[in-house]
C-alpha positions in Angstrom: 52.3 86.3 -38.8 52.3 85.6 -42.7 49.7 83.3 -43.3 49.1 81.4 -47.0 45.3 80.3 -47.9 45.3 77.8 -50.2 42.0 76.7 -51.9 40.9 75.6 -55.1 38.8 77.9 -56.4 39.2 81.7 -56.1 38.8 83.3 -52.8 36.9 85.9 -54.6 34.2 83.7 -55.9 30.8 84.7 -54.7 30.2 81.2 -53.5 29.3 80.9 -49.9 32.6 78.9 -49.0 34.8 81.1 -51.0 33.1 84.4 -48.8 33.5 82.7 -45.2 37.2 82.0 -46.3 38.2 85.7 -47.2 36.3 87.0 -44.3 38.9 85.0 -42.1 41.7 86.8 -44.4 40.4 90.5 -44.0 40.0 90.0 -40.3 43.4 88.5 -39.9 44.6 91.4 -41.9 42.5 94.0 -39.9 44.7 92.5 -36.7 47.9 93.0 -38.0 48.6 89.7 -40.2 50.2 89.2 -43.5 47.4 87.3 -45.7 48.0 85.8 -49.1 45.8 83.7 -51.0 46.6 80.5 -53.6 43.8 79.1 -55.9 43.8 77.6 -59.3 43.2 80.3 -62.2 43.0 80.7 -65.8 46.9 81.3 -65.7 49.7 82.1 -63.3 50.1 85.4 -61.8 50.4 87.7 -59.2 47.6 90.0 -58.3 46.7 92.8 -55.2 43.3 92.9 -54.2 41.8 95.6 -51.6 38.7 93.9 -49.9 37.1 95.8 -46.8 40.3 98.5 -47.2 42.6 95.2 -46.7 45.5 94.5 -49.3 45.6 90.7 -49.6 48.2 89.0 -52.4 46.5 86.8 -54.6 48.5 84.1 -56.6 46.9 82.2 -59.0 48.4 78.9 -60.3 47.4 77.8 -64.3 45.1 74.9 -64.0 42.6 73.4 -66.4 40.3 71.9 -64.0 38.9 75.0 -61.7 35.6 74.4 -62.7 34.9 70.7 -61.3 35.4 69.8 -58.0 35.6 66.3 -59.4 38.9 66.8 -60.9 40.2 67.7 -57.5 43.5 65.4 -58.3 44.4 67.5 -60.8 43.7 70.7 -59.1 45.8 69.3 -56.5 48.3 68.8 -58.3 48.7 72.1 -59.7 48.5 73.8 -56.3 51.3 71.2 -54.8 53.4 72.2 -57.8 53.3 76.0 -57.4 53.6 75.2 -53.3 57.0 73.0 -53.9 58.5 75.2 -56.4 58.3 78.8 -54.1 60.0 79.0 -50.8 57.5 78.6 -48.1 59.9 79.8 -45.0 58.8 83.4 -44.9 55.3 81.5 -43.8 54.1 80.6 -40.3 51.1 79.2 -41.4 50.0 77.9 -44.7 46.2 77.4 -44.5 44.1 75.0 -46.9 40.1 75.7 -47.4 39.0 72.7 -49.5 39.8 69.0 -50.6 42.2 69.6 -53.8 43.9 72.2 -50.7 43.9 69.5 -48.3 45.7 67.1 -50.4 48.0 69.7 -51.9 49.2 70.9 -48.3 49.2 67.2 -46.8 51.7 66.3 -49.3 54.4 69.1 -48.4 57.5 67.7 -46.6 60.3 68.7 -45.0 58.4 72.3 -44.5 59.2 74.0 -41.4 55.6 75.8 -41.6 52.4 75.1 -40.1 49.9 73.4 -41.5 46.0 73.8 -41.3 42.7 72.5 -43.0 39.3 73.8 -42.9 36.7 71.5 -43.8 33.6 72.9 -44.5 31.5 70.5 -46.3 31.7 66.4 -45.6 30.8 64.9 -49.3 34.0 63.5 -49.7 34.0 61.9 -46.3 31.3 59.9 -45.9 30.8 56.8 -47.2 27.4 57.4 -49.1 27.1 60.7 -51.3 25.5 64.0 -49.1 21.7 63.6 -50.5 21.5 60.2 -50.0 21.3 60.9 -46.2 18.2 62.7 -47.0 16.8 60.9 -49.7 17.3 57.6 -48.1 18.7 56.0 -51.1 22.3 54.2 -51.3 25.2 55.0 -53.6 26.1 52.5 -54.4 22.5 50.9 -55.6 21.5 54.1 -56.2 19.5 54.4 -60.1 18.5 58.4 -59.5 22.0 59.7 -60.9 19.9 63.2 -61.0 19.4 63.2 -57.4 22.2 65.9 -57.3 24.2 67.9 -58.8 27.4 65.8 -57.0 26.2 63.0 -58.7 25.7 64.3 -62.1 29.0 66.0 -62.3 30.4 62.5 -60.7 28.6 61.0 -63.9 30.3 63.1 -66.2 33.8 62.5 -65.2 33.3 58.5 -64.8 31.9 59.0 -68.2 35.2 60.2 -69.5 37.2 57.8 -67.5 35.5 54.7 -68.6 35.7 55.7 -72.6 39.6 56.1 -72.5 41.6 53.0 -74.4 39.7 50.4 -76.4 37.8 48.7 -73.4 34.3 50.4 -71.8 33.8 50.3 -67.9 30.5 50.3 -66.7 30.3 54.2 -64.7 28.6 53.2 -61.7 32.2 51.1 -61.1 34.5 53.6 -62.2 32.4 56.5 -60.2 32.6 54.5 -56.7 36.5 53.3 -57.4 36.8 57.5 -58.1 35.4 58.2 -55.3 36.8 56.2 -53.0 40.1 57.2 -54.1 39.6 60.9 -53.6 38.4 60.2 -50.2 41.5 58.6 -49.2 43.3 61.2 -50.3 41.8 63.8 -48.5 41.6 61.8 -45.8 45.6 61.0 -46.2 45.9 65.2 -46.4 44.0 65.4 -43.5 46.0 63.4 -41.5 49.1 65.0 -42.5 48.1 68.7 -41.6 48.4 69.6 -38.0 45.2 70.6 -36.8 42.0 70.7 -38.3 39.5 73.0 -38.2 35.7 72.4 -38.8 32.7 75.2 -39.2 30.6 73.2 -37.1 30.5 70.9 -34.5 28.3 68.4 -37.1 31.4 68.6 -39.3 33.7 67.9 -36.6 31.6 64.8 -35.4 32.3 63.5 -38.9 35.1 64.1 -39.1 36.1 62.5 -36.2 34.0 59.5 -37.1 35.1 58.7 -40.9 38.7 59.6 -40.2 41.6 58.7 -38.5 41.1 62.5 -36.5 40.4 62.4 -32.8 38.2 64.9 -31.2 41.6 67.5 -30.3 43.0 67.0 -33.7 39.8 69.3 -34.9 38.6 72.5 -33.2 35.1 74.4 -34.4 35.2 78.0 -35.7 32.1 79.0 -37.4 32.1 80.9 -40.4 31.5 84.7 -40.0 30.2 87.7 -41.5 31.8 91.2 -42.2 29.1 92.8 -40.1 30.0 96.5 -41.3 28.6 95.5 -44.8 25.4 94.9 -43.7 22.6 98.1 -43.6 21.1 98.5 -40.2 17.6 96.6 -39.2 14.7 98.1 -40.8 11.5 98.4 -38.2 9.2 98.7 -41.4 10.2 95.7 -43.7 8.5 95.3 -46.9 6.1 92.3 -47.1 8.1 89.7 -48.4 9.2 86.4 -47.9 13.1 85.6 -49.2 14.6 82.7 -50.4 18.0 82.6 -51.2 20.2 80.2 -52.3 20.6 77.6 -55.9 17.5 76.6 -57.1 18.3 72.7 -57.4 16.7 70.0 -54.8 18.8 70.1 -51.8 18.3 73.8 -51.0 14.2 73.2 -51.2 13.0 76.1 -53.4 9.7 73.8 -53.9 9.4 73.4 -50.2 9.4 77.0 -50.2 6.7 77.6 -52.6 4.9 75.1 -51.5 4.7 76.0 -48.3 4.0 79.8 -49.0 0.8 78.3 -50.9 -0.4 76.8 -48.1 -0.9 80.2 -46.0 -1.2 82.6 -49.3 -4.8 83.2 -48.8 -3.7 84.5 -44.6 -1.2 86.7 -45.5 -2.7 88.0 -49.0 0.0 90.9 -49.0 3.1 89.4 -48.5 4.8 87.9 -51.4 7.7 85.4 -51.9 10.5 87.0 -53.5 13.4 84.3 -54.7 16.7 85.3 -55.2 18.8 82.1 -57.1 19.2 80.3 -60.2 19.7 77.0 -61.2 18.3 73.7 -63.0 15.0 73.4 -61.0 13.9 77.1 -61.9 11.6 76.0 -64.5 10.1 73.2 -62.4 9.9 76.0 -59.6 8.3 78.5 -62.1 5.7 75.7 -62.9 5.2 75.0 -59.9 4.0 78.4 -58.8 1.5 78.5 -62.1 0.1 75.6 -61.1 -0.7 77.2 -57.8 -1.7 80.3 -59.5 0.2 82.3 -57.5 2.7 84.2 -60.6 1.6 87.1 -59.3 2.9 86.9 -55.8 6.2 84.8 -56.5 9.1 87.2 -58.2 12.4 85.4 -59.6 14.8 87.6 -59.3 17.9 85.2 -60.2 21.3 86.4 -59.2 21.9 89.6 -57.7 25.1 91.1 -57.0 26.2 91.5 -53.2 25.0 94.9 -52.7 21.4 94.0 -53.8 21.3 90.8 -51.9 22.3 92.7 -48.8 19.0 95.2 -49.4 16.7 91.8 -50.0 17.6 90.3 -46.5 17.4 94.1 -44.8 13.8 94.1 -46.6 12.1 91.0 -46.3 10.0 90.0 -43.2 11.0 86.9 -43.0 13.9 84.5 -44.5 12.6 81.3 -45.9 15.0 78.4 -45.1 14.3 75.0 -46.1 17.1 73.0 -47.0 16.3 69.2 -47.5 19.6 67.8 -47.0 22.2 68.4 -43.6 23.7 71.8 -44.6 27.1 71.5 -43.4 26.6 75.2 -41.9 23.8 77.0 -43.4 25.5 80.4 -44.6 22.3 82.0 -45.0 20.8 81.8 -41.4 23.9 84.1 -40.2 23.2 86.5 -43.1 20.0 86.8 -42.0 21.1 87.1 -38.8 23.0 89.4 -39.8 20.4 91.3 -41.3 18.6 91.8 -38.2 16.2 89.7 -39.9 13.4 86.5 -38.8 14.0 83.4 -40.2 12.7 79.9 -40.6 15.2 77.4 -41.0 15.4 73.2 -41.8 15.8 71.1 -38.7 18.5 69.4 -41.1 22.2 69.4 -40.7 24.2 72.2 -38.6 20.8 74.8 -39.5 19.6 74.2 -35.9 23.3 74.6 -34.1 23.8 77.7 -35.7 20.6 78.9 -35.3 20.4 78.0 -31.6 18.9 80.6 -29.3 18.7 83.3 -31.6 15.1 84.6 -30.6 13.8 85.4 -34.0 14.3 82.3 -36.0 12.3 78.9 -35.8 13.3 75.6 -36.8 11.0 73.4 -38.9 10.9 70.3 -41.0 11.1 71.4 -44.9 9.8 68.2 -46.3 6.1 68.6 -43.7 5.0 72.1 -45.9 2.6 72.2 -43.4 4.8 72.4 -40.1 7.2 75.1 -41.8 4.1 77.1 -43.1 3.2 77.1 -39.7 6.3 78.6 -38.3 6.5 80.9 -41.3 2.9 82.3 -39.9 4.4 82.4 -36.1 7.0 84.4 -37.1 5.0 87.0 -39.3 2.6 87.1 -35.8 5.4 87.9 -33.6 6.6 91.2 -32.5 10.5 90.6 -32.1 11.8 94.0 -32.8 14.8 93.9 -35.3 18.1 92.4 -34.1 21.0 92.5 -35.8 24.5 90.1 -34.8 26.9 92.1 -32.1 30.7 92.6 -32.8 31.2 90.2 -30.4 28.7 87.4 -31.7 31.0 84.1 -32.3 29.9 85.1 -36.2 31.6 88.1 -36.3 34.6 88.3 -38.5 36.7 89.8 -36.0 35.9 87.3 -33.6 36.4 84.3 -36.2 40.0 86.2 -36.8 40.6 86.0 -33.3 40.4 82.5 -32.7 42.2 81.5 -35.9 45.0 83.6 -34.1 45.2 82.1 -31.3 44.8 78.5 -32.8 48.1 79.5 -35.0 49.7 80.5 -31.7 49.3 77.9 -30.4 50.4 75.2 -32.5 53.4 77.6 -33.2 54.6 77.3 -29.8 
């Protein structure tokens, strides 16, 4: 089959979303299919990348707004363009990873192709923004327009919106009538792909319950890993504790430290290594002063994939604590991955994914005592190093496989 993956930003990004997309693509190429990719660029071309020894066609299509997700009609736009003005026929399936996709491949007609969405995050589809399930507070009353970075860069754009002509709207108004147009929109898009697929069954259970999708209009393939990449379990780790992952407040980089704080003086050689960057780093950096523990906390920022790959194989344990429901958790299969322990939030799809997997424990973020606990149980434990099987449902192969014979299927 020849298979299209249309998605707004590029599938090469080192973003988490952007990785469990092109994993799909090199294990659909490693079984025989045709893969090209279609994402918003700095200008329109034509490009051949070799990823894992697969040749994948890359198109990108000129668009000014590739850098916020909250000019996704405009992304959209550019995508449906480029999409109506090529001939699609030589497709079976044209494949959309994210919201400006969705809408872009909802609006083709008269295709004779077929179409599929991947949702992998559910911001746009819930009424109230993602953090506000975790921090308790409401959009719409909501006065903490820092709670998160969605609602900053929400900020910006109503800010821009509401200053055009001669008249001033007040933001919080023009950033809830934004949003709720998006999310009919994707929703709309949604509803005019043929199937839907979510990354985990939490996804799928919204997305059943804020959209007009019933339960077989949505199947669940989890996001994989290209387990070749990863080095082999080491029996002798170094003594460290990893966190990886932005340092803002939904991913819980203070839950970290302060949970390592709690138990520093128990396990006096192990220290916390942190591999991330982002607007709470100072705060984070602080906070570890203040606990006088510079010594034994190392900020490494971001690391290319090679070294990040070495930092999970090394470390003892992976440090987990997202605060707000992760919509998959790419991190606990990388440790997993890795052959590597880890401690993970009881919040959002962490605890599905995580289910069974002998070496990981589940623990709430926000009670530094509980997770310091598990953190300890783990380090006492003698689980000899495990590493994901070829045929886990995380392997890319595997993830390739049911994508296959989803398209099947709804060729037929």
């Amino acid at each position: 089959m020849k298979i299209l993956f249309v998605n707004q930003k590029p599938f090469n990004n080192p973003s988490g979303a952007e990785r469990s997309a092109i994993n799909v693509a090199v294990g659909l190429s490693k079984i025989g299919h045709q893969v090209e990719c279609l994402y918003c660029g700095d200008e329109t071309r034509t490009d051949s990348w070799k990823i894992e020894g697969q040749s994948i066609t890359a198109h990108s299509v000129k668009s000014d707004s590739i850098h916020s997700e909250f000019e996704l009609s405009q992304s959209a736009r550019d995508l449906l363009s480029w999409l109506q003005n090529h001939n699609l026929s030589s497709y079976d399936v044209i494949h959309s990873h994210n919201s400006a996709g969705h809408i872009a491949v909802g609006k083709l007609e008269n295709q004779d192709v077929t179409k599929v969405g991947t949702v992998r995050d559910y911001k746009w589809l819930c009424e109230g923004d993602a953090m506000c399930h975790t921090t308790g507070n409401d959009f719409n009353s909501c006065t903490d327009l820092d709670c998160c970075d969605s609602l900053i860069a929400e900020t910006r754009c109503s800010s821009r919106l509401s200053n055009r002509g001669r008249y001033f709207m007040p933001i919080r108004l023009v950033r809830t009538a934004y949003r709720q147009s998006i999310q009919q929109r994707i929703k709309n898009g949604l509803s005019d792909i043929d199937h839907v697929i979510s990354i985990s069954k939490l996804i799928k259970n919204i997305l059943v319950s804020n959209t007009s999708l019933s339960t077989t209009d949505v199947t669940t393939i989890y996001n994989s890993v290209l387990l070749d990449s990863y080095p082999e379990p080491q029996s002798n780790t170094n003594n460290e504790l990893l966190f990886v992952g932005s340092l803002k407040p939904q991913k819980g980089i203070l839950e970290a430290i302060k949970s390592f704080s709690l138990i520093s003086d128990r396990i006096q050689e192990y220290e916390l290594i942190v591999a991330g960057d982002g607007r709470l780093r100072s705060d984070a950096e602080d906070l570890v002063a203040e606990f006088s523990l510079s010594r034994r906390v190392r900020f490494v920022g971001h690391v290319d994939r090679d070294t990040i790959l070495q930092l999970y194989s090394q470390a003892s344990v992976v440090l987990y604590p997202s605060v707000w429901p992760e919509p998959f958790g790419r991190v606990s299969i990388e440790a997993m991955a890795s052959g590597t322990p880890i401690v993970g939030s009881k919040f959002g799809a962490i605890p599905e994914v995580l289910d069974d997997w002998p070496s990981s424990r589940i623990a709430d973020p926000t009670d530094n005592e509980q997770f310091s606990q598990e953190i300890l149980q783990v380090l006492d434990s003698d689980h000899a190093p495990k590493k994901l099987s070829k045929e886990s449902v995380y392997s890319h192969l595997i993830a390739a496989d049911k994508h296959e014979k989803l398209y099947v299927e709804l060729n037929q």
